[in-house]
ZAGU-391444 format. One line per field, with one value per residue (C-alpha): residue number from 1; residue in three letters; y, z, x. Coordinates in steps of 0.02 Angstrom, whole numbers, plus 50000, padded with zeros to 5 digits. Each point is the difference from the previous one (the first is absolute). Layout:
BEGIN
zapa <- NUM,... $
miro <- ALA,... $
y <- Y,... $
z <- Z,... $
x <- X,... $
***
This chain:
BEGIN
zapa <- 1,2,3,4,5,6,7,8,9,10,11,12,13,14,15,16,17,18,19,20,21,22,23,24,25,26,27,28,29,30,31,32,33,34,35,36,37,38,39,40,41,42,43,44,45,46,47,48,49,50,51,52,53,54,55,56,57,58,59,60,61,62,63,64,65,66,67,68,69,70,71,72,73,74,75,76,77,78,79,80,81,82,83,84,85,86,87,88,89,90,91,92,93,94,95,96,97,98,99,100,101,102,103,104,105,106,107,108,109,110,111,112,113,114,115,116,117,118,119,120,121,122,123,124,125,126,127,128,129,130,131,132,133,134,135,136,137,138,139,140,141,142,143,144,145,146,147,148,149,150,151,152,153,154,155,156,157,158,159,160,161,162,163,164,165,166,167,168,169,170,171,172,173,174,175,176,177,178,179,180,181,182,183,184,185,186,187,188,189,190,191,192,193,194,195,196,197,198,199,200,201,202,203,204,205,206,207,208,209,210,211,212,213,214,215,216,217,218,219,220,221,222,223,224,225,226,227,228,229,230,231,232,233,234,235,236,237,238,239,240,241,242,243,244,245,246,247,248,249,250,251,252,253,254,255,256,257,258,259,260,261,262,263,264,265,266,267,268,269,270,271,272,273,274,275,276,277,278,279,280,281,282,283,284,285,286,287,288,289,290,291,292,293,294,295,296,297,298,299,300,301,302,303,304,305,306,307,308,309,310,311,312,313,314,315,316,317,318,319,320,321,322,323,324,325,326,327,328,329,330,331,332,333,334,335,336,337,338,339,340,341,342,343,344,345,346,347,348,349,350,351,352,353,354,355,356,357,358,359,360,361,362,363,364,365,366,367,368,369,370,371,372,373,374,375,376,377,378,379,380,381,382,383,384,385,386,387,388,389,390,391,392,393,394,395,396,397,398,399,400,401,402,403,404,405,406,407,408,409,410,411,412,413,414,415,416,417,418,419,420,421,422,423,424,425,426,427,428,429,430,431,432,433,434,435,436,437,438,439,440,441,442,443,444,445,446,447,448,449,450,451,452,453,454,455,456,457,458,459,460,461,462,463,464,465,466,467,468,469,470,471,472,473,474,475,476,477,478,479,480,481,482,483,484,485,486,487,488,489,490,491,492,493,494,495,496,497,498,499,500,501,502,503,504,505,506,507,508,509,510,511,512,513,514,515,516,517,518,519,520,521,522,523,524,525,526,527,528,529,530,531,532,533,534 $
miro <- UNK,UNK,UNK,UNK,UNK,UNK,UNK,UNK,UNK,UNK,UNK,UNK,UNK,UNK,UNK,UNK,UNK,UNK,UNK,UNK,UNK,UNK,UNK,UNK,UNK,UNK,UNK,UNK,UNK,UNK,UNK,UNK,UNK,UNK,UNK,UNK,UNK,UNK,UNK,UNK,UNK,UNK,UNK,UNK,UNK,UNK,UNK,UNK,UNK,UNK,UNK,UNK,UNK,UNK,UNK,UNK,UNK,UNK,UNK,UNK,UNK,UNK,UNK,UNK,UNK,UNK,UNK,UNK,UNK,UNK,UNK,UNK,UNK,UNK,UNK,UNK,UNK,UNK,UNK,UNK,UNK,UNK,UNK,UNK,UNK,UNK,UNK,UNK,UNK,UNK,UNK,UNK,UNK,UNK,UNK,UNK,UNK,UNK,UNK,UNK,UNK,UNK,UNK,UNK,UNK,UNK,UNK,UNK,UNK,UNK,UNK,UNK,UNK,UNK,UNK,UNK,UNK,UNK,UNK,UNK,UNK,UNK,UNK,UNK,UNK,UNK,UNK,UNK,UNK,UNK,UNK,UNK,UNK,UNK,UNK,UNK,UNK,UNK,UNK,UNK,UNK,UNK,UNK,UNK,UNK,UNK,UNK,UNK,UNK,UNK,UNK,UNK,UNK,UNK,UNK,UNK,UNK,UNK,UNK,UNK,UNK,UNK,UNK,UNK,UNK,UNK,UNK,UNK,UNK,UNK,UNK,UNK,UNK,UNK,UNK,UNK,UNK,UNK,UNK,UNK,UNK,UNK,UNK,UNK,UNK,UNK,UNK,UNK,UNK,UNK,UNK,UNK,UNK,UNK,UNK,UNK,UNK,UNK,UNK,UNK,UNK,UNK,UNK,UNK,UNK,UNK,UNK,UNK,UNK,UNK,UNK,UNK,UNK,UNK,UNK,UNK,UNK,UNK,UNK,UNK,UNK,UNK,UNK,UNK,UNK,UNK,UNK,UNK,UNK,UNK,UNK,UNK,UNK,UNK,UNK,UNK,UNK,UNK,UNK,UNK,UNK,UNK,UNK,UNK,UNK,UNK,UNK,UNK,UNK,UNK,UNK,UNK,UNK,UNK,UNK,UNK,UNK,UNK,UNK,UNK,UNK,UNK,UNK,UNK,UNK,UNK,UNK,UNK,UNK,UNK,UNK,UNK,UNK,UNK,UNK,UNK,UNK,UNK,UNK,UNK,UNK,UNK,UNK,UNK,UNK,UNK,UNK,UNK,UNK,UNK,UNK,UNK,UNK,UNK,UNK,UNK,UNK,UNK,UNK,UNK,UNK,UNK,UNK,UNK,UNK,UNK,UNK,UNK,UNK,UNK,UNK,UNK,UNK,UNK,UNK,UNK,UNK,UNK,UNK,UNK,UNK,UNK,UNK,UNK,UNK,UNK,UNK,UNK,UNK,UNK,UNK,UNK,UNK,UNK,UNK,UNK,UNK,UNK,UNK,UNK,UNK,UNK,UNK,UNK,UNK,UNK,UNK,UNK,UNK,UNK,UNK,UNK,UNK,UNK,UNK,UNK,UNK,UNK,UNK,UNK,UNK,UNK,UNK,UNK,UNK,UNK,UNK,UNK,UNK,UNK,UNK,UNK,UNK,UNK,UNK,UNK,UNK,UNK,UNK,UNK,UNK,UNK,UNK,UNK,UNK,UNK,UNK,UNK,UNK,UNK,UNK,UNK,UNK,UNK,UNK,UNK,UNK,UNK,UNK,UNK,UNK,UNK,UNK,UNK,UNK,UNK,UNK,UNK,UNK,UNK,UNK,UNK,UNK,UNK,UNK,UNK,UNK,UNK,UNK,UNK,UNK,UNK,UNK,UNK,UNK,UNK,UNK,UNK,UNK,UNK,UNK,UNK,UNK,UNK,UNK,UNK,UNK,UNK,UNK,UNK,UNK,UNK,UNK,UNK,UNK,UNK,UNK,UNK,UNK,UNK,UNK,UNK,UNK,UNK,UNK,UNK,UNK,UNK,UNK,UNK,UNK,UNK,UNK,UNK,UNK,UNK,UNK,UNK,UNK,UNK,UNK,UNK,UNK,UNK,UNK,UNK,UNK,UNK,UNK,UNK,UNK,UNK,UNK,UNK,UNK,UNK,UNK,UNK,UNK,UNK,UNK,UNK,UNK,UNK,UNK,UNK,UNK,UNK,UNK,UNK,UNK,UNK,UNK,UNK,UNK,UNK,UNK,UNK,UNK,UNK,UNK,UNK,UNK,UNK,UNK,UNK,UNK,UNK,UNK,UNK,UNK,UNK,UNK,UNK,UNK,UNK,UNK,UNK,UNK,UNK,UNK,UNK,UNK,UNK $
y <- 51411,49954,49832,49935,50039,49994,50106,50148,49920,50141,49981,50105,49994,50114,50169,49956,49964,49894,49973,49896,49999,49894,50114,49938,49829,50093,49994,50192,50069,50162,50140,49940,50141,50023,50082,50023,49925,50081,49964,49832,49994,49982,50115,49929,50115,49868,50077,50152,49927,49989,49838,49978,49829,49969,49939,49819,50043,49992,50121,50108,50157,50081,50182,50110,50107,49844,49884,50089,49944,49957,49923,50169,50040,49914,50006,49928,49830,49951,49830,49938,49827,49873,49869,49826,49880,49817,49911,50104,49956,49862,49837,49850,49988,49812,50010,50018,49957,50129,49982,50033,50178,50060,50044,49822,49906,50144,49982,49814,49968,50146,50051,50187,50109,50027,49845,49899,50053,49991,50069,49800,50067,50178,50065,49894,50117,49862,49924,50160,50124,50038,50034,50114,50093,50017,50066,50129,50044,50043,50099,50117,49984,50053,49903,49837,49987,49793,49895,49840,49866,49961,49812,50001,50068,49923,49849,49976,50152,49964,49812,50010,50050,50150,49901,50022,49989,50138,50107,49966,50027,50189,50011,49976,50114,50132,49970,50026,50136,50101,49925,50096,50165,49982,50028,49853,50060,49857,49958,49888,49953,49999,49930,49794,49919,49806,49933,49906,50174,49986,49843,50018,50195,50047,50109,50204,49951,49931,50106,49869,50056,50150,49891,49891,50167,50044,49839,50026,50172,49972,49859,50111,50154,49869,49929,50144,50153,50029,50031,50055,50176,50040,49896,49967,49895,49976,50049,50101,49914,50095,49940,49800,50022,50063,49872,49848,50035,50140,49933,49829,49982,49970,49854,49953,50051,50070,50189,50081,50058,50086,49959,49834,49815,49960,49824,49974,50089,50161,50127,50034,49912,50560,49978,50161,49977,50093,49902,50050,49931,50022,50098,49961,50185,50031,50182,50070,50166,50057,49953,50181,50145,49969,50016,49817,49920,50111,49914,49812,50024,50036,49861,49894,50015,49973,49842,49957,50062,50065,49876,49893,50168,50082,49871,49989,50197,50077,49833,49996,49974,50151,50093,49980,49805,50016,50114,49856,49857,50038,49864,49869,50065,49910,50140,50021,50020,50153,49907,49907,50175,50047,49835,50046,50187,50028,49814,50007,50101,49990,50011,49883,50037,49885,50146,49945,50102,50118,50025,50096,49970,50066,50017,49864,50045,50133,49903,49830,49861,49822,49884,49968,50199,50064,49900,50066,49913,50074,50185,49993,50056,49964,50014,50014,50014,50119,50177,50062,49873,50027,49854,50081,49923,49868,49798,49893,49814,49998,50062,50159,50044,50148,50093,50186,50056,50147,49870,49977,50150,50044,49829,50044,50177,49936,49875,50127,50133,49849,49931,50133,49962,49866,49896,49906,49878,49967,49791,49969,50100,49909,49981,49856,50022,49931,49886,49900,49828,50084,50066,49907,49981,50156,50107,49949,50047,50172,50062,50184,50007,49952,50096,50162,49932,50004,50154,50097,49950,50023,50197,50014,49911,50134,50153,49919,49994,50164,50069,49906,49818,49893,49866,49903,49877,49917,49823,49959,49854,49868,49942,49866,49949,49861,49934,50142,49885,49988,50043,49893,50038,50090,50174,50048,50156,49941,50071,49852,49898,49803,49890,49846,49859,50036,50120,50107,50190,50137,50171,50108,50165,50068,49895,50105,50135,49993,49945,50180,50106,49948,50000,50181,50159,50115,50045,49852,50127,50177,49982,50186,49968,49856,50067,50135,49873,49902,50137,50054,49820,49943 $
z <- 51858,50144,50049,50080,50191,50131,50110,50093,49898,49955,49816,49949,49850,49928,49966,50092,50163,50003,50165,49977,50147,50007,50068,49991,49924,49853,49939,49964,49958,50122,50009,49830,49995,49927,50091,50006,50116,50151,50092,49935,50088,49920,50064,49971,50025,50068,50068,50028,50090,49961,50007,49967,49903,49997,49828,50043,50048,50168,50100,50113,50075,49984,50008,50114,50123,50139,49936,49942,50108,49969,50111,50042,50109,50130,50115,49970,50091,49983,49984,49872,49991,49986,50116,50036,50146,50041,49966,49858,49895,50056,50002,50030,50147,50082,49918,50096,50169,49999,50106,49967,50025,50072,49809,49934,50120,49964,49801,49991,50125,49976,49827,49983,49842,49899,49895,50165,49948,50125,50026,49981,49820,49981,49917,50024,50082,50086,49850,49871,50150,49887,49822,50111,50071,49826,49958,50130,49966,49820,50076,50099,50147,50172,50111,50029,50140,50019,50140,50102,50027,50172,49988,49878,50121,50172,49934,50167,50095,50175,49987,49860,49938,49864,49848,49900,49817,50048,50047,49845,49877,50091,50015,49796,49960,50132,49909,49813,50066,50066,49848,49879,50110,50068,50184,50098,50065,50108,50093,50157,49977,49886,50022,50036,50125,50026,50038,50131,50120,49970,50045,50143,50072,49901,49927,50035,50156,50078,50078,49959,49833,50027,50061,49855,49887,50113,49969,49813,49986,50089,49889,49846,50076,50034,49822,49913,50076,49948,49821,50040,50045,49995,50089,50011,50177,49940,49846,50016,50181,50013,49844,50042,50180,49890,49853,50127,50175,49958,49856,49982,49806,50042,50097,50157,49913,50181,49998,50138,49975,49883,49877,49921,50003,50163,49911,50154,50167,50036,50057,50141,50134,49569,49821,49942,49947,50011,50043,49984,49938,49873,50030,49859,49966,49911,49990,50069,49961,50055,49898,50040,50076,50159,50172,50009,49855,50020,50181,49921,49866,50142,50085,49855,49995,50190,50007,49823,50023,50167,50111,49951,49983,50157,50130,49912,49986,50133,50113,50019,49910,49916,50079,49888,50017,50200,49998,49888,50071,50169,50122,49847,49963,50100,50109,49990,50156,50003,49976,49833,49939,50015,49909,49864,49972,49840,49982,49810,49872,49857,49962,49850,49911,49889,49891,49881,50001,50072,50067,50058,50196,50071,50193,50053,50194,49924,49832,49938,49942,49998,50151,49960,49994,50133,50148,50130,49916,49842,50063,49967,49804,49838,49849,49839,49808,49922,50008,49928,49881,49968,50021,50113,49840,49898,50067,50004,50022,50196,50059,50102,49896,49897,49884,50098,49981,50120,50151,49983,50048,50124,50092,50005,50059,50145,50070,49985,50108,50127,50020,49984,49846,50041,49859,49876,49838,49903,50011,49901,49859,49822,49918,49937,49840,50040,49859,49984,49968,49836,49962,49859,50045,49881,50090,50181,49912,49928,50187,49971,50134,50122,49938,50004,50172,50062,49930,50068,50165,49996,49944,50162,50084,49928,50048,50187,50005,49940,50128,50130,50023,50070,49864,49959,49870,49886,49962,49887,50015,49948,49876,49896,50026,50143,50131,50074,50159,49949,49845,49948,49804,49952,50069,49920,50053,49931,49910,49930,49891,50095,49866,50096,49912,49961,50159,49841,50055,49901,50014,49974,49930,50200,49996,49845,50069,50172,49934,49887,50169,50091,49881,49934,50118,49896,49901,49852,49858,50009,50012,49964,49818,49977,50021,49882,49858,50040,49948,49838,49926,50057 $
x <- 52159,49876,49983,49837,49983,49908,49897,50160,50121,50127,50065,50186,50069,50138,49880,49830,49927,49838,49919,49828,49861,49838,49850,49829,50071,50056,50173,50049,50168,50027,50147,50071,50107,50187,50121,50177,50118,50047,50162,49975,49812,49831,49856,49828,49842,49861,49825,50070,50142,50195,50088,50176,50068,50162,50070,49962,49829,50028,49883,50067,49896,49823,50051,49838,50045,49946,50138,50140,50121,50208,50128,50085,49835,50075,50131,50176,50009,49807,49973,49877,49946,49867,49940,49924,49982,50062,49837,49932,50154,50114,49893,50136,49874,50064,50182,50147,49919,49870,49847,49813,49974,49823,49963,50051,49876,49864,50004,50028,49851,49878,50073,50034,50016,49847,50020,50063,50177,50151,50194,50069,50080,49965,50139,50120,50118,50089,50061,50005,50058,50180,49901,49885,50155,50039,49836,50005,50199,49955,49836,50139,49896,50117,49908,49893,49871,49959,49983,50055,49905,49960,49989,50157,50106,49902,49902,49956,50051,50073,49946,50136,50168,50036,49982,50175,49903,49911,50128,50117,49856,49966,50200,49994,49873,50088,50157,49940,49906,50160,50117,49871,50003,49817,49973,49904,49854,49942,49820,50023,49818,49870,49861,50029,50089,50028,49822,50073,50008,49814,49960,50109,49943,49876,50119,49993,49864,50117,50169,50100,49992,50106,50137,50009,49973,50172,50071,49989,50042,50162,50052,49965,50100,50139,50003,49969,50033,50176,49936,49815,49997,49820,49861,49814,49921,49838,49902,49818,49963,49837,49938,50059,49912,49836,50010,50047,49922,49856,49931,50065,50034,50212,50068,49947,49826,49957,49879,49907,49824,49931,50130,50038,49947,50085,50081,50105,49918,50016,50153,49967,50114,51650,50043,49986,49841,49830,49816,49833,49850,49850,49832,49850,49986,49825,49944,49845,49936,49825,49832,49931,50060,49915,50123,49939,50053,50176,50009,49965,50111,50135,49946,50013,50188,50036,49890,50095,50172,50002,49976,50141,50138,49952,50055,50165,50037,49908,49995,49807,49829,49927,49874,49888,50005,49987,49834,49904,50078,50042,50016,50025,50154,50159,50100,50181,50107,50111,50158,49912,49958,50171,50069,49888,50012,50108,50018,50008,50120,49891,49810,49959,49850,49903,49881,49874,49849,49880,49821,49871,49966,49836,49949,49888,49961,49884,49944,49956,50153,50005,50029,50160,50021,49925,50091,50134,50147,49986,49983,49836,50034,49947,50059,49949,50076,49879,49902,49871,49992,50196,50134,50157,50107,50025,49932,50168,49984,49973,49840,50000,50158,49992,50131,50032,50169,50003,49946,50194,50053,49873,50032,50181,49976,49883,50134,50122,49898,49940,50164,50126,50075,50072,50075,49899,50003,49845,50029,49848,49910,49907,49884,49906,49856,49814,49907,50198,49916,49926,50156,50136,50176,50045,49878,50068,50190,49936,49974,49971,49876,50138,50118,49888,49971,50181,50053,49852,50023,50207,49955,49887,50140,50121,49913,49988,50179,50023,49887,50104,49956,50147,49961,50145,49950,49856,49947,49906,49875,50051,50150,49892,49822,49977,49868,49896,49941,49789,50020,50113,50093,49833,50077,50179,50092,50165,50112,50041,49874,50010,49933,49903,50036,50194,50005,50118,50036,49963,50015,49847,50002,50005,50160,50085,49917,50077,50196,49986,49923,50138,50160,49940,50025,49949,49851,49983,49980,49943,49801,49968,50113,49908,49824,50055,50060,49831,49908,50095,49978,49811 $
***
């Protein structure tokens, strides 16, 4: 019997499957089809797609040629994971002698988050950290990427001593970690820092800042690094010096013209382990086939990507940064060069989405485009009237799976294959305040999202790509800086009121991708049988 649902409930009972859709605000009943049981899996044809259910209705894989996709596609010993960051989860933000981080002081005097939201709860990590570990234990995840907080470990950097509640509630979370077989993955810093550094220096202006960065690293490497094996300095630093000190929308609120409202003046003045850091890796391709638009969509990545890596593996700028900047640039003595070359193990890329880039010495952009420090590029999500993919939540973000493996196979070439790990990859739906709770749970969007971009990531590998594991972004839905809750790429569903975890269909979906190596049931069989009973 069929009860009463709602709008993609899925409804199972002993000889049927039921799956109801609202299109055009009309309830309709679509792909009520019986078929039999295959190796104890349910195949569903929806729109002229296949789903699989398992027997509890759980979903597990949309079955195209772009997202089939298995464990055994990649190498024995890849880590798989999912990620999130200190102040985007924890909360807990004055206990335990914790300081006011730079993001504390910003939301609690400017308010940040689209409904003046902050971090001082968020998930409540702090407290709930063991039931997460659970969480991501039953998930049979390998590895978790999160972070330290700055001003939990330093509350007051040098002016201060390590603070010993921060360093037991890290030496915890290490601990359960290992005890449940998943590898730490661990971010020195992401993001905020004790607002005290600021008020002090004036933060990354001021050199000083690398010694206390120093100071804090050290102490992590000496509480930690006996279990840590695998570390991150500093998370997307391009993107932080554009969001904080180019266009002055994160703390210190300072920009440099034409970008941003300038709240704050200008910018202008051995353990065994391996270290790198994390690029924000958008891809560009070209809006025409002009040699221009080719060129800007080259630049697009060095100004992005390459700018940061270069120094670090080649131990200068790029080129292409020199001829637009020139002078502006600082210079690097030959003995710096030489401390920096090959200065990194790993390249950590955080991949989203991709663009068009078009040429703008030679054609009209905005100001904001056409300027030295952003390569003089533009970029652009549509052509000819067609969308590059799918909107997702962020703006500028679009759904376009083969960006993966392109992105992957450029860093490869640039960088000599030196070894990589996707540390951030999701996907978060647009329209979510319209959205009920069941809708945000039956996540099918995200999970067509994740295994579409793990196939490109797949046939990257097999073409050669030193990538050595995947994290997906992020374990549960928490703050996303200015947008607050509004934008959820969890895994996890994070209820707001209780702050109750539960896992989404990209949750289920994820647990049976990585605890099956081989091929779920036999899609060709099943396509077959499909046929015989419609």
């Amino acid at each position: 019997m069929l009860k009463k649902t709602k709008s993609g409930d899925i409804v199972l009972n002993s000889t049927s499957i039921v799956v109801l859709y609202n299109i055009d605000g009309d309830m309709v009943r679509v792909a009520a089809i019986l078929l039999d049981l295959v190796n104890s899996f349910l195949l569903v044809r929806l729109f002229r797609k296949c789903y699989l259910f398992n027997s509890d209705g759980g979903f597990i894989l949309e079955e195209n040629e772009e997202t089939r996709i298995k464990r055994s596609d990649f190498p024995s010993g890849f880590l798989f994971g999912t990620g999130t960051s200190a102040y985007q989860v924890e909360g807990a933000y004055l206990e335990d002698a914790k300081s006011l981080s730079n993001w504390d002081v910003f939301c609690h005097s400017l308010g940040c988050g689209e409904n003046g939201e902050n971090g001082d709860i968020a998930d409540d990590h702090y407290h709930m950290f063991l039931k997460d570990i659970e969480l991501m234990h039953s998930l049979g995840i390998q590895a978790y990427r999160f972070s330290v907080s700055w001003a939990r470990i330093h509350p007051r950097g040098r002016f201060g001593k390590v603070n010993p509640a921060g360093i037991m509630f890290y030496n915890k979370i290490i601990d359960n970690l290992i005890l449940k077989g998943i590898e730490p993955f661990v971010t020195i810093h992401h993001v905020e820092f004790p607002q005290e550094l600021e008020d002090i220096y004036g933060s990354w202006l001021n050199p000083e800042m690398q010694e206390e960065f120093i100071y804090f690293a050290d102490a992590c490497f000496k509480s930690f690094g006996d279990r840590v094996k695998y570390w991150i300095t500093i998370n997307e630093p391009l993107l932080l010096a554009e969001m904080a000190y180019e266009l002055g929308v994160f703390p210190p609120f300072r920009c440099s013209g034409p970008f941003g409202n300038c709240l704050d003046g200008n910018s202008d003045p051995k353990q065994g382990g391996s270290i790198g850091l994390t690029v924000n890796s958008k891809m560009y391709e070209p809006l025409t086939n002009s040699e221009l638009d080719y060129q800007a969509a080259r630049r697009a990545f060095v100004f992005q990507s390459g700018w940061t890596l270069d120094p670090l593996i080649f131990g200068d700028y790029p080129e292409e940064v020199k001829e637009y900047l020139g002078y502006e640039l600082p210079s690097f003595s030959h003995d710096e060069k030489n401390f920096m070359m090959n200065s990194i193990d790993f390249i950590g890329i955080n991949h989203y989405s991709t663009t068009y880039a078009k040429d703008c010495t030679n054609s009209s952009c905005s100001a904001t485009e056409n300027c030295a420090i952003q390569g003089f590029v533009g970029t652009v999500g549509e052509r000819d009237g067609v969308l590059i993919g799918e909107h997702t939540a962020v703006e500028g973000s679009y759904v376009v799976p083969r960006g993966m493996e392109e992105i992957v196979n450029l860093i490869k070439i640039r960088y000599n294959n030196k070894p990589m790990f996707i540390t951030e990859n999701g996907y978060s739906s647009p329209d979510v305040h319209e959205q009920r709770v069941d809708e945000l749970i039956n996540d099918v969007k995200r999970i067509e999202y994740h295994a579409s971009y793990l196939a490109s990531l797949a046939k990257s590998i097999r073409e050669g790509a030193d990538v050595r594991g995947y994290f997906a972004w992020s374990f549960m839905d928490s703050y996303e800086w200015l947008k607050g809750y509004n934008v959820r790429y969890g895994l996890h569903y994070v209820d707001r009121q209780t702050l109750t975890r539960t896992p989404k269909l990209s949750a289920k979906w994820y647990k049976n991708f990585l605890t099956n190596n081989t091929d779920l049931v036999n899609m060709e069989a099943s396509r077959e049988k499909l046929h015989t009973n419609a």
